[in-house]
C-alpha positions as CSV (number, residue, x, y, z in Angstrom):
1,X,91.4,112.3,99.3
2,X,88.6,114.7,101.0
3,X,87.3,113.4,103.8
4,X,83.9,115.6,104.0
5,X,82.7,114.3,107.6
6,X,79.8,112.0,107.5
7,X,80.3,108.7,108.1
8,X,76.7,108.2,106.4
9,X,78.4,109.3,103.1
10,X,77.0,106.6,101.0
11,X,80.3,107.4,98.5
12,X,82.2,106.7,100.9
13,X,80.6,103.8,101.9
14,X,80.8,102.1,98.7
15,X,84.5,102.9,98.6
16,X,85.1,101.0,101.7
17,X,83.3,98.2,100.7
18,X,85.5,97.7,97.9
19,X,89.1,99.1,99.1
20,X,91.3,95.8,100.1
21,X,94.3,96.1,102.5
22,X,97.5,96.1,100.3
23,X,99.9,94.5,102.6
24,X,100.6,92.4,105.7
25,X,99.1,90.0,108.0
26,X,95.7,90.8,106.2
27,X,96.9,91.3,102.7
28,X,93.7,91.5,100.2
29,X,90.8,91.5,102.6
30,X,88.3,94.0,102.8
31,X,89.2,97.1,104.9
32,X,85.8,96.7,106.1
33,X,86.5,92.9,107.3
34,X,89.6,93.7,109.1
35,X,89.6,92.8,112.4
36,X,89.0,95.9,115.0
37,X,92.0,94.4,117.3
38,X,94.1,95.1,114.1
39,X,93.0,98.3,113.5
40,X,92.8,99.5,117.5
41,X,96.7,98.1,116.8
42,X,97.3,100.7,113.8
43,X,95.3,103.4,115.8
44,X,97.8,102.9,118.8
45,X,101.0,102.4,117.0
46,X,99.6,105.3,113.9
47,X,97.6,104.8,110.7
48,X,99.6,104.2,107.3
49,X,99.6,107.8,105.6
50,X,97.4,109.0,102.6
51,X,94.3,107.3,101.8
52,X,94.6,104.4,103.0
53,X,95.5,105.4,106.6
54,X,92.3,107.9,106.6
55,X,90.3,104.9,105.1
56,X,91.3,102.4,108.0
57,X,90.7,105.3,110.7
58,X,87.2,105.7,109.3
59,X,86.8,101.7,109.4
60,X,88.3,101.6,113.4
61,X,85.5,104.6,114.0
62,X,82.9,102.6,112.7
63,X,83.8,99.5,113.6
64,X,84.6,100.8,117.5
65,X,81.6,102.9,117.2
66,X,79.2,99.7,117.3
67,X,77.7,101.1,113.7
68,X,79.4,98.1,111.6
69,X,75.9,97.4,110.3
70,X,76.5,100.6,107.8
71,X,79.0,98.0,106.1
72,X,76.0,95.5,105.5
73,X,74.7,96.4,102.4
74,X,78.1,97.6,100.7
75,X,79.2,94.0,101.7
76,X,76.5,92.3,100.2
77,X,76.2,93.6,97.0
78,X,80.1,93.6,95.7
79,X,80.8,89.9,97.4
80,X,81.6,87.3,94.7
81,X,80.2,84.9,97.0
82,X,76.5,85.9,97.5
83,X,74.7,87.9,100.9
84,X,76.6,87.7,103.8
85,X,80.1,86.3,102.6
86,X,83.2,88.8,103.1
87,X,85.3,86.7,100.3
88,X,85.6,89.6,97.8
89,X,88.0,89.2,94.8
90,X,90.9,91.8,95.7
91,X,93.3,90.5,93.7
C-alpha cells in the first residue's frame, strides 16, 4: 500500500472506515473506533508491519491530532446500525 500523504484522501478515508482490527484485545472493531490509549500503546511499543501497521499510524495521527471528526461520515454511512453507531459487521 501507497500512502500518498493527505490525510484528507477521501480513498483513504473510506478504507479506514471499513478496515477491522484482525486480532487481539480489540479483535473486529473498526480501526477507526479503536481506542487512542491502544494505539499511543502500538505507537510506543511499534506498529504491526504492512498495511495494517501504516493504517493504525494514520488512525493514532488522526485520532491524536484532535481531527477524529474526518471519521464521521465514513462511520455513518457503512454502520449496520444507523448514524452514529460504531457496531459495523467485521466478521
Amino acid at each position: 500500500m501507497s500512502i500518498k500523504g493527505t490525510y484528507g484522501d477521501p480513498d483513504l478515508i473510506v478504507k479506514l472506515g471499513k478496515f477491522c482490527m484482525p486480532f487481539g484485545k480489540h479483535s473486529k472493531i473498526l480501526l477507526i473506533d479503536l481506542p487512542l490509549t491502544y494505539l499511543v500503546w502500538f505507537s510506543k511499543k511499534g506498529f504491526p508491519c504492512g498495511e495494517l501497521g501504516q493504517l493504525m499510524r494514520i488512525v493514532h495521527d488522526i485520532k491524536s491530532g484532535g481531527m477524529e471528526h474526518l471519521f464521521d461520515g465514513v462511520r455513518n454511512k457503512h454502520s449496520i446500525h444507523g448514524p452514529g453507531s460504531s457496531k459495523i459487521n467485521c466478521e
